[in-house]
C-alpha positions as CSV (number, residue, x, y, z in Angstrom):
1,X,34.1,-0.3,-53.9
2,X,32.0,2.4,-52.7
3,X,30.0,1.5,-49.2
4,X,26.5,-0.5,-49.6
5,X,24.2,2.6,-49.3
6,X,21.4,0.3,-48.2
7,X,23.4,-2.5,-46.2
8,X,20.1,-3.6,-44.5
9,X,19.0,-5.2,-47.6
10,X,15.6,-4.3,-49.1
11,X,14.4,-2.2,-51.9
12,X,14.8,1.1,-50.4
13,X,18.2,3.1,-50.4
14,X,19.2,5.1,-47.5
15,X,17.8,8.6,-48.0
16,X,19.8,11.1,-45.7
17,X,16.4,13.7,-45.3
18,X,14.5,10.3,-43.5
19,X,16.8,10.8,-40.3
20,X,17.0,13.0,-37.7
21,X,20.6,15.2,-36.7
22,X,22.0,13.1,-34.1
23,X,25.5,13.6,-32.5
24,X,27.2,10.5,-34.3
25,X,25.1,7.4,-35.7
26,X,24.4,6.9,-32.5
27,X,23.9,10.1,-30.2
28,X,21.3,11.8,-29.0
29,X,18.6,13.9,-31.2
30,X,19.3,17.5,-31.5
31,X,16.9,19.8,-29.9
32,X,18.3,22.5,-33.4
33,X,17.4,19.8,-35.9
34,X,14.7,22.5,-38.0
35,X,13.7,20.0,-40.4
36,X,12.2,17.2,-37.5
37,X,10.5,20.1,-35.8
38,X,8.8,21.1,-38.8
39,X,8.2,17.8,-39.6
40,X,6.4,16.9,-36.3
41,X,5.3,20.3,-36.0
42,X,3.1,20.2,-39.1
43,X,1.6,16.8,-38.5
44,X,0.6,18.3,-35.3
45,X,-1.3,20.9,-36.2
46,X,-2.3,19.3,-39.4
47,X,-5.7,18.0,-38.1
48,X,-8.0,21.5,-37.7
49,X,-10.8,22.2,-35.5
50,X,-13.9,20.0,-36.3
51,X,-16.8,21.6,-36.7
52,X,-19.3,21.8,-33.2
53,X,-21.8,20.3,-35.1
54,X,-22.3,18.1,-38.7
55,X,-18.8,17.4,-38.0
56,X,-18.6,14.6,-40.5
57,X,-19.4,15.5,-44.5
58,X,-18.3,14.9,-47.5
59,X,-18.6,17.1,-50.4
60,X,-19.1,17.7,-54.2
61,X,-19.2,21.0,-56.9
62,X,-21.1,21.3,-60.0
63,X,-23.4,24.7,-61.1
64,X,-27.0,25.8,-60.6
65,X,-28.8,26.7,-63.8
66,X,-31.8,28.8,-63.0
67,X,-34.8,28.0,-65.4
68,X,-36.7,31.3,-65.7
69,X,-36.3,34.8,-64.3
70,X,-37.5,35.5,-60.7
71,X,-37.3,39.3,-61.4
72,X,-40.7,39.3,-59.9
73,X,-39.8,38.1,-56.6
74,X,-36.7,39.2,-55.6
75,X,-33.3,41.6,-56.5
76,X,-30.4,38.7,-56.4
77,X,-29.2,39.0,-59.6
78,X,-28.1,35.7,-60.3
79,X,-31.9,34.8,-60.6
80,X,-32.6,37.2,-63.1
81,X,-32.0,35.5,-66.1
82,X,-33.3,32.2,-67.7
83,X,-30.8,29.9,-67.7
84,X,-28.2,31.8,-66.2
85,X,-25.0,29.7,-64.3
86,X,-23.3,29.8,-61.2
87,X,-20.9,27.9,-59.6
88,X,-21.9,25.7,-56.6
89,X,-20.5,24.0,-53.5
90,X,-22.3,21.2,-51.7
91,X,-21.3,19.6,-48.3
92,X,-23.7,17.0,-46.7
93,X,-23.3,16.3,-43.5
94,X,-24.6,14.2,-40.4
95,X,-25.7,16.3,-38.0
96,X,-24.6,14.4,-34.8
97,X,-21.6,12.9,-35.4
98,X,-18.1,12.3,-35.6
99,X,-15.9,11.2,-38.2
100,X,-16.6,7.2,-37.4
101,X,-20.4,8.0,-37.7
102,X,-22.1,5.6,-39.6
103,X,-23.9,7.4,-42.7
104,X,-26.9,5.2,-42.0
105,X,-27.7,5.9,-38.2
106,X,-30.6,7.8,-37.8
107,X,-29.6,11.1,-38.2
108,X,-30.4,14.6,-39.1
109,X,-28.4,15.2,-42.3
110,X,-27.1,18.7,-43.6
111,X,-27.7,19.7,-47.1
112,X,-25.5,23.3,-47.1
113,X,-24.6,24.7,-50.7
114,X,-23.0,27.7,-51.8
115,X,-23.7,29.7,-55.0
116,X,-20.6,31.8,-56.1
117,X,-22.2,34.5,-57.4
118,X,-20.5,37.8,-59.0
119,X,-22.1,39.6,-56.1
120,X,-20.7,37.8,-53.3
121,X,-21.2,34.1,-52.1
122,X,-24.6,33.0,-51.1
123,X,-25.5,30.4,-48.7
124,X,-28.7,27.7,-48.3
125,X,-27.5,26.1,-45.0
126,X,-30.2,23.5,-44.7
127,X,-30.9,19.6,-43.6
128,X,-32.6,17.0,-45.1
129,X,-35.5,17.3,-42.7
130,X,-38.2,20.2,-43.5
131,X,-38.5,20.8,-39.6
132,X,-36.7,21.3,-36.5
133,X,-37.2,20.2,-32.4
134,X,-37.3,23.7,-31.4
135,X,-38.0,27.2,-32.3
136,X,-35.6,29.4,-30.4
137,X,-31.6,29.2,-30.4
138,X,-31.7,29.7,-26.8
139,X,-32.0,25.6,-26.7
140,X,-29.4,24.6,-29.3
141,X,-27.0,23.2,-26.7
142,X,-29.7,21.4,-24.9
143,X,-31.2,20.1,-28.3
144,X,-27.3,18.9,-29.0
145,X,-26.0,18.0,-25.7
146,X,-29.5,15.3,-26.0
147,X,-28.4,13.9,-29.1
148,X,-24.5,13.1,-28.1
149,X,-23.0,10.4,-26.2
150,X,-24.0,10.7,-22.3
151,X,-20.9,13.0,-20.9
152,X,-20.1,10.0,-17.8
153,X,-19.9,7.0,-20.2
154,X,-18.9,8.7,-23.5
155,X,-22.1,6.2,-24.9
156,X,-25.0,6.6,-26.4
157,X,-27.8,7.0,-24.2
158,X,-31.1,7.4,-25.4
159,X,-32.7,8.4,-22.5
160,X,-30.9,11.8,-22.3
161,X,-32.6,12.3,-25.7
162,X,-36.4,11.2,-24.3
163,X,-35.9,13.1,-21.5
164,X,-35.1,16.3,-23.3
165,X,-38.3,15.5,-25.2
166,X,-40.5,15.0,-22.4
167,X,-39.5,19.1,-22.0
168,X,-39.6,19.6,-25.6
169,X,-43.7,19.5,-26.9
170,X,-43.1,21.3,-30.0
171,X,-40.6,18.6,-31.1
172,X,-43.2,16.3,-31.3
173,X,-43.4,16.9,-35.5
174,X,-39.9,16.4,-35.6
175,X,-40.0,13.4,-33.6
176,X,-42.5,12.2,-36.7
177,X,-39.7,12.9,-39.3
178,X,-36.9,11.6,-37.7
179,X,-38.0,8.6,-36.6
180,X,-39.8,7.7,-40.1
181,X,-37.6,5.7,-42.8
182,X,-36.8,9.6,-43.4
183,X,-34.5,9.1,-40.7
184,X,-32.7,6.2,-41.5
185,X,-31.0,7.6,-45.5
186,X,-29.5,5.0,-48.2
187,X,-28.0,8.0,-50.1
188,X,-28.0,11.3,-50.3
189,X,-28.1,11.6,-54.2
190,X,-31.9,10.7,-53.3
191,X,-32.6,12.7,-50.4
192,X,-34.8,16.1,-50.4
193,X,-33.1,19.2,-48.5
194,X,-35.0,22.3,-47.1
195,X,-33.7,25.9,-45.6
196,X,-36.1,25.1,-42.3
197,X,-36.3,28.5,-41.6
198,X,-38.3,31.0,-43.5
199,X,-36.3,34.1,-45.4
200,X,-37.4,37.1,-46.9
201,X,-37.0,37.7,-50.7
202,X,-37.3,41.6,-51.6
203,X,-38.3,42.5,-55.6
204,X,-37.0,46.3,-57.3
205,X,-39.8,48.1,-56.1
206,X,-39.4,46.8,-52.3
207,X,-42.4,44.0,-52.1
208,X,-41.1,41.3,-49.1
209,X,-42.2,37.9,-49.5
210,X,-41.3,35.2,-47.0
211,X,-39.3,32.3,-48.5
212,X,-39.1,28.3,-48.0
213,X,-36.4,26.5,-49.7
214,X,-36.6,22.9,-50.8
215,X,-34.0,20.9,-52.8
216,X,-35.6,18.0,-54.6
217,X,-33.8,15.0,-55.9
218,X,-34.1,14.1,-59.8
219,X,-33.4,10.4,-59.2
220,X,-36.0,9.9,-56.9
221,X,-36.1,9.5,-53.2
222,X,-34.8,6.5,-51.1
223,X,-34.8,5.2,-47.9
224,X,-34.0,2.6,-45.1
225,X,-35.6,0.9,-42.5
226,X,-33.9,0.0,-39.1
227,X,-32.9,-3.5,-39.7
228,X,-31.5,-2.3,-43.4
229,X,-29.5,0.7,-41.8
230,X,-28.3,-1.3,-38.9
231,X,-27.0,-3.9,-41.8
232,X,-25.8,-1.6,-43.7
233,X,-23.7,0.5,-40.9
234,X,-21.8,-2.7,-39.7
235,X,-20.6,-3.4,-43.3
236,X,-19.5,-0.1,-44.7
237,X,-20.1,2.7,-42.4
238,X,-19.2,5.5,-45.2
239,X,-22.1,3.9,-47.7
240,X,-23.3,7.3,-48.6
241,X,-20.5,9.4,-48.9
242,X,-19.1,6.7,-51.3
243,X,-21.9,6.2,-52.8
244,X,-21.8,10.0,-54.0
245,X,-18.3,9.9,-54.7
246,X,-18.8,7.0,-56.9
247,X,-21.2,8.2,-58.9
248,X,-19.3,11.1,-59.6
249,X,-16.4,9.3,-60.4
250,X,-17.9,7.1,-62.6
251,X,-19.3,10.3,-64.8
252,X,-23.1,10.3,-63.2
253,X,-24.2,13.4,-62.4
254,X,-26.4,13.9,-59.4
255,X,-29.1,16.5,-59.6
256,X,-31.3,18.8,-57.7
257,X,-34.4,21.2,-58.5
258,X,-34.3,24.3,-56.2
259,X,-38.1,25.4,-55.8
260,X,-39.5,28.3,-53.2
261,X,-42.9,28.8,-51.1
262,X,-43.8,31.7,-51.5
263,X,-46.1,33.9,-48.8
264,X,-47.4,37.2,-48.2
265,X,-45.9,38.1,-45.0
266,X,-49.7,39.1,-44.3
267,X,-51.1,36.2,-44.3
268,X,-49.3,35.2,-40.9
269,X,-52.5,37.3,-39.2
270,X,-54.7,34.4,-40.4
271,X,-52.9,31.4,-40.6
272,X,-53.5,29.1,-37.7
273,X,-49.5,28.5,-36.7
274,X,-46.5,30.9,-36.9
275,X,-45.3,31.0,-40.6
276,X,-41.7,31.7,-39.0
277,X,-42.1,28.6,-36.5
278,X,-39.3,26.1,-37.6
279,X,-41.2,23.3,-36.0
280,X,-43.9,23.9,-39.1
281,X,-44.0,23.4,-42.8
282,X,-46.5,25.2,-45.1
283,X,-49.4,23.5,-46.9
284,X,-47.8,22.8,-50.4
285,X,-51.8,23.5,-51.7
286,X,-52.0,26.8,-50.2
287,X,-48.5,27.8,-51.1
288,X,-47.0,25.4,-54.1
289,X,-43.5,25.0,-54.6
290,X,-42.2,27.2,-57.1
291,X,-39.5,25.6,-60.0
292,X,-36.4,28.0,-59.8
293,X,-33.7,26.5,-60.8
294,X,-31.3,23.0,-61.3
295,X,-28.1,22.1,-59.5
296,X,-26.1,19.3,-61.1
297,X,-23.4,18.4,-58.9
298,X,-20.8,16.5,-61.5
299,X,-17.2,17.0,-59.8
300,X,-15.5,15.4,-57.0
301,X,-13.4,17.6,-54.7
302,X,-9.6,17.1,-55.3
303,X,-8.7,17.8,-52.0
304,X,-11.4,17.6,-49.3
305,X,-9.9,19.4,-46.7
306,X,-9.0,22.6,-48.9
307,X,-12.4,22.5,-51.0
308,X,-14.8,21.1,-48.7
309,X,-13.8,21.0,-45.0
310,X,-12.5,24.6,-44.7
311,X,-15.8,25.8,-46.1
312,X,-17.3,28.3,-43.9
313,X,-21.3,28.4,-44.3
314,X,-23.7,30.8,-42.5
315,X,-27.4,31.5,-43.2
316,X,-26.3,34.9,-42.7
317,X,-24.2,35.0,-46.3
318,X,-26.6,36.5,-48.1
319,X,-26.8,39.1,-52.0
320,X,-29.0,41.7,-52.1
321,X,-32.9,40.9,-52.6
322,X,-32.5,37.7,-50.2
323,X,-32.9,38.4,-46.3
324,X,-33.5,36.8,-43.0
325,X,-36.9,36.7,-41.2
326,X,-37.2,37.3,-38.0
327,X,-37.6,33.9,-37.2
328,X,-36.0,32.7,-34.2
329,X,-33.6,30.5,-34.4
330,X,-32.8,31.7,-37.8
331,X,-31.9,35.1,-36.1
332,X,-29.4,32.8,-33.3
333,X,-27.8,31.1,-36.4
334,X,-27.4,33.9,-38.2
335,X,-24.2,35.2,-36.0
336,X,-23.2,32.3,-34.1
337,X,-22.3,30.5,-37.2
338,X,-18.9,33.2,-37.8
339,X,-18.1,32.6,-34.0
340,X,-17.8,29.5,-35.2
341,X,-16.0,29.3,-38.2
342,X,-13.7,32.2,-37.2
343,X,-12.6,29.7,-33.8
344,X,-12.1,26.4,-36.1
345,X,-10.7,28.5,-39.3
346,X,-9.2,31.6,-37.6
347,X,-10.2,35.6,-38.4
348,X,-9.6,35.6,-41.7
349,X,-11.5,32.7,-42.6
350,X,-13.3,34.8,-45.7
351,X,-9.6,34.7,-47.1
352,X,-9.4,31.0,-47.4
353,X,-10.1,29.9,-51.1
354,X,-13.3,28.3,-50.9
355,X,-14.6,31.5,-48.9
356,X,-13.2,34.2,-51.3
357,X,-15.7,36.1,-52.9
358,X,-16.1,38.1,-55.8
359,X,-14.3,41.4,-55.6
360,X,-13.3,40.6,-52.1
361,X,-14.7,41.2,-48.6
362,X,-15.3,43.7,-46.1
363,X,-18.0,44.3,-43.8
364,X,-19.5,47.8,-45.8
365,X,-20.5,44.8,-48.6
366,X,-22.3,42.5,-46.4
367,X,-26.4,42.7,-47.2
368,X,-28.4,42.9,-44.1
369,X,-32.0,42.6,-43.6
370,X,-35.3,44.4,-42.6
371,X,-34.1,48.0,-43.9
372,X,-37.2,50.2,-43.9
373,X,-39.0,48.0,-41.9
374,X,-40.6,49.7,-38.6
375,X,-39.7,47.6,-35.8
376,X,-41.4,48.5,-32.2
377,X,-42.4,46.9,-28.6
378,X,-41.0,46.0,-25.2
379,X,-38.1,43.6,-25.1
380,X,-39.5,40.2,-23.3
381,X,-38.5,36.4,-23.4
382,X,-41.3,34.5,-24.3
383,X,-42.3,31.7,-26.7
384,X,-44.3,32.7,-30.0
385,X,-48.4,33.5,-30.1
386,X,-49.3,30.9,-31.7
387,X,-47.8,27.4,-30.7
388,X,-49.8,24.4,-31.5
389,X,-47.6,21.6,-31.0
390,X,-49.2,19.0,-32.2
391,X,-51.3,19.5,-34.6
392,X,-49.1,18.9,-37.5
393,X,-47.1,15.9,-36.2
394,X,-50.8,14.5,-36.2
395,X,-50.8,15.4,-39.9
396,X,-47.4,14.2,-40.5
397,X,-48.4,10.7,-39.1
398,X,-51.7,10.0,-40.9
399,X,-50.1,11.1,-44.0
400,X,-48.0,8.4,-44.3
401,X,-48.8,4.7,-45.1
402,X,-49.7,1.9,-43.3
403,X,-46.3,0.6,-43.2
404,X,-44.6,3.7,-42.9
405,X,-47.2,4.3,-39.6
406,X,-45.9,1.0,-38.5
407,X,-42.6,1.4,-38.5
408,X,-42.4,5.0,-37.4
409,X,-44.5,3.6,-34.1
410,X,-41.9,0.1,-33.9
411,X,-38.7,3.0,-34.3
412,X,-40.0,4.9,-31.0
413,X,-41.1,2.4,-29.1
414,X,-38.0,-0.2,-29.4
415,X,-36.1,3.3,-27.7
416,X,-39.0,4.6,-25.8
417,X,-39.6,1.8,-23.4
418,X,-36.0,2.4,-21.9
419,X,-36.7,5.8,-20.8
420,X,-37.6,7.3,-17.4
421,X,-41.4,6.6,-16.2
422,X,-42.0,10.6,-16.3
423,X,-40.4,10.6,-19.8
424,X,-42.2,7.8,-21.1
425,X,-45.2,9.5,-20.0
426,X,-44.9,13.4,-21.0
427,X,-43.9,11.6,-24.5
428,X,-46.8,9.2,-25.0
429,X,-49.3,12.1,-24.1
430,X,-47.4,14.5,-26.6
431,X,-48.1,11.2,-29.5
432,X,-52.2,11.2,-28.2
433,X,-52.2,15.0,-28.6
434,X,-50.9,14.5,-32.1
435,X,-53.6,11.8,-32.7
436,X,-54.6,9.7,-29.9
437,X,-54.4,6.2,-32.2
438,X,-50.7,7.3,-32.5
439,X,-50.1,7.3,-28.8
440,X,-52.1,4.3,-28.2
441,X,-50.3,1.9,-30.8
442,X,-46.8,3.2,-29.4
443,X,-47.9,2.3,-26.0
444,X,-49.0,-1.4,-26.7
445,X,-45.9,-1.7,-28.7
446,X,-43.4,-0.4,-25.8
447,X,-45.5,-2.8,-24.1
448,X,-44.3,-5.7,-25.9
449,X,-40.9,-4.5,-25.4
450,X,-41.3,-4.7,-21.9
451,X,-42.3,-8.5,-21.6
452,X,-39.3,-9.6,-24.1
């Protein structure tokens, strides 16, 4: 009889390719054993580069259907035609995160999609928050460095983030967004998305109109509360990202309108606030939002990392008729985000498949902006004419209910109270300036932190 090829018993048989070249059974490994090295080698390197920031995402694809022509407003052609279809990539994100992140901490989520248009791929690299803490990439790093775990401990530590507010006024608004329910998602087939930053949308004959992007969800909007998010984190951490993935799955499609702002770059003589301040939003009266078009996201990815993760967005991806502003930190993202992908992805990152384009890339195709424009005065560092910290996040606050008010004052105050004296103090005045019953209720309630 032939020898037992699995003497140890079991269901599997010896297969000769699951064992390394060894001198005899029982020798030592060998150093020209090809097969292990690659073996090894691969699973090594198999894990890329996370991304610096929004490191954990998830991902879907469908197509955007625009519903009339914007021929009006802008050149990009794949708006010129009622219900005209391109192919879309989404990938939502947390902002500050890693891959263990629970979906329902309060976050700032990313809402970046990517329209595969014949004239080159197009990107909307948003979040699900219409505002940001600050209006100059100068203080990215800070802004992200104050939202990570402290670098001593490896912990959270929410007083790093309270007192990088205390030196932060105009992220007072944001301060009003994040720490609403708004901050705290249940999915993110019903969250809204929004550029941020304002661009520039150019017609045939030349006209420049600045541009605000929002993504709005079909099924509605949802969100948590503190003690619902905490619950939910503990039992299933990836809640939203299944949730979408599910949906799919099951045949649901999840949909988005796209609609615009739209403003004459003149009227930023007479406004009252820097249109191009990312710390703002525009008055939906004065400047309604525009229907474009519909995304309907309806397909799963089939392999994440090749689809989704290797997808290499940047404001700066932009067709013809769609430009940047000159707002600040849209100008700062516009170049850093290639650093970045070109580090995690390599130089030819534009050759991966989800980054091809039509008819290829080179730099003599990219679409820059402000051509024609005059451009003059001395080069300086300082902050924007027009400032006004507060006056919004005062807005923001009244605008919301009574329970929503409650809340958003409970969600600062439970974290608040833990801070610094100076922190606690430069932050409560910021809340007063916003609306002085705003400062006052936080106050009383960190108060009643204090004596638990």
């Amino acid at each position: 009889m032939p020898p037992d090829p699995n003497p140890g018993g079991g269901c599997a048989p010896a297969v000769p390719g699951n064992h390394s070249q060894t001198v005899g059974d029982d020798g030592p490994v060998l150093v020209q054993d090809g097969i292990l090295h690659e073996r090894l080698e691969t699973f090594v390197h198999q894990k890329g580069i996370e991304r610096a920031v929004h490191t954990k995402g998830y991902g879907a694809l469908g197509t955007f259907q625009t519903y009339q022509s914007m021929r009006e407003y802008t050149k990009a052609a794949f708006l010129q035609g009622a219900g005209r279809r391109t192919k879309v990539l989404v990938r939502f994100s947390l902002a500050v995160s890693n891959r263990g992140t629970p979906d329902t901490a309060r976050n700032v989520h990313g809402f970046a999609t990517r329209f595969y248009t014949d004239e080159g791929n197009f990107d909307i690299v948003g979040n699900h928050i219409p505002v940001f803490f600050i209006r100059d990439a100068m203080r990215f790093p800070e802004t992200i460095a104050a939202l990570s775990p402290s670098p001593q401990s490896n912990l959270a530590d929410p007083g790093r983030f309270w007192d990088y507010l205390a030196r932060t006024p105009e992220g007072t608004h944001m301060l009003t967004w994040l720490y609403s329910d708004v901050g705290t998602l249940a999915s993110v087939r019903h969250m809204r998305g929004f550029g941020i930053n304002t661009f520039v949308w150019v017609n045939a004959e030349g006209r420049r109109r600045y541009i605000k992007y929002h993504w709005i969800p079909l099924a509605g909007e949802e969100y948590l509360d503190r003690q619902q998010a905490g619950e939910l984190a503990a039992k299933d951490p990836d809640a939203a990202a299944r949730d979408l993935y599910d949906a799919l799955a099951n045949g649901e499609a999840v949909e988005y309108e796209l609609c615009v702002q739209m403003m004459d770059p003149c009227d930023a003589q007479t406004l009252p606030f820097d249109p191009l301040d990312d710390t703002k939003v525009w008055s939906e009266e004065s400047y309604p939002l525009i229907p474009v078009g519909k995304m309907t996201l309806d397909q799963n990815p089939e392999d994440y990392k090749t689809q989704v993760e290797q997808a290499a967005f940047s404001p700066a991806n932009l067709v013809e008729g769609i430009e940047l502003s000159a707002d600040k930190m849209l100008q700062g993202r516009s170049f850093i985000y290639w650093d970045a992908q070109r580090r995690r992805l390599g130089p030819d990152f534009r050759g991966i498949p989800v980054n091809r384009q039509q008819g290829g890339w080179s730099p003599q195709k990219m679409v820059t902006s402000g051509q024609g424009l005059p451009v003059a005065g001395e080069l300086v560092r300082a902050d924007i004419q027009k400032p006004d910290d507060f006056t919004q996040a005062g807005e923001r606050y009244r605008s919301l209910s009574a329970d929503w008010q409650e809340r958003l004052v409970d969600n600062i105050a439970s974290e608040l109270y833990l801070a610094s004296q100076s922190a606690q103090e430069c932050v409560l005045g910021y809340l007063s300036a916003a609306d002085a019953g705003f400062g006052e209720r936080v106050r009383a309630r960190m108060e009643e932190y204090k004596q638990k």
